[in-house]
N, C-alpha and C positions, 0 to 999 in steps of 0.2 A: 272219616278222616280227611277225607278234601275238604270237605266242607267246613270242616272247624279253620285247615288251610286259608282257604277262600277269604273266609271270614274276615280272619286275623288281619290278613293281607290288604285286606277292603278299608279295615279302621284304621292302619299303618296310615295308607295311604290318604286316607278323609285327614288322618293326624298333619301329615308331613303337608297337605295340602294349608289348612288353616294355618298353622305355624308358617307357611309361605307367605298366606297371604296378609299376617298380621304382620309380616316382617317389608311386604311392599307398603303396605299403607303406614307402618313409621317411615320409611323412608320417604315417601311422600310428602307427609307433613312435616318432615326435617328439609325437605327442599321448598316447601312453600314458606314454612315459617325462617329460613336463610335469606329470602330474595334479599329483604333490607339489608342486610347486612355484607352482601353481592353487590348491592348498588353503591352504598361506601365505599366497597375495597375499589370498584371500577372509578369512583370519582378521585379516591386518593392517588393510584397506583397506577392504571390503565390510560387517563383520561388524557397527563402531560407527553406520553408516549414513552416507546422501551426504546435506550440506546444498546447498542451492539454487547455491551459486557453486560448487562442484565438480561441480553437475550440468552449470552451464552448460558448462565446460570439455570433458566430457563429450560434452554436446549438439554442442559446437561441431566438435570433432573427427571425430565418426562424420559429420555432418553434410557436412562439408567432404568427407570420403572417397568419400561414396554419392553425390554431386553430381558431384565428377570424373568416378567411373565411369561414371555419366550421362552425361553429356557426351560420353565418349570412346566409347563406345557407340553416340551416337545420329548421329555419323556427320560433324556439321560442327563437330566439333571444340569448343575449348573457348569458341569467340568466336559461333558459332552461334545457342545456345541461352540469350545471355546475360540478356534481357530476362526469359525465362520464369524460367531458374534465380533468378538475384536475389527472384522472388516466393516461386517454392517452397525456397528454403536460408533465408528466413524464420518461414516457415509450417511448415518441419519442423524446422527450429530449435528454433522454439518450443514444440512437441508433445514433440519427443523431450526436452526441458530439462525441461519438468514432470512426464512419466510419470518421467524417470529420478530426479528428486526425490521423484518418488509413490511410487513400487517400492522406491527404495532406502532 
């Protein structure tokens, strides 16, 4: 009986490994075959520089994304940690709005 166990659990995991690894090497090939198309958007959009209201836009966005994650992450969901986030989607808000006006 283990060993039928064993087994199972051996090709499970052979499974989940392949299906891993087919799924890094598309992503791969969707980053290699992107570049051109990464060097456009830098020549269109990146190149004239970001003023302060496209940073914010900017800000707001990544912002909103890494906060989710947070949230869904830390385990009670998105109503949980609302107190805290509300302070800190301020406070990184407002970090990430001027470095990206500063950098870019």
């Amino acid at each position: 009986m283990a060993s039928d166990d064993e087994s199972r659990d051996r090709k499970e995991a052979r499974t989940l490994a392949f299906v891993l690894l087919v799924l890094v090497v598309a992503l791969a090939s969707g980053l290699l075959l992107s570049v051109p198309m990464l060097s456009d958007f830098n020549q269109a959009y990146l190149a004239p520089g970001v003023d302060l209201k496209e940073a914010a836009v900017l800000a707001f966005i990544t912002t909103i994304a890494v906060l989710i994650i947070f949230a869904i992450a830390a385990g009670d969901g998105l109503l949980g940690e609302l107190q805290f986030m509300l302070l800190g989607f301020f406070a990184f808000f407002l970090v990430l709005w001027l470095l990206i006006a500063w950098i870019f």
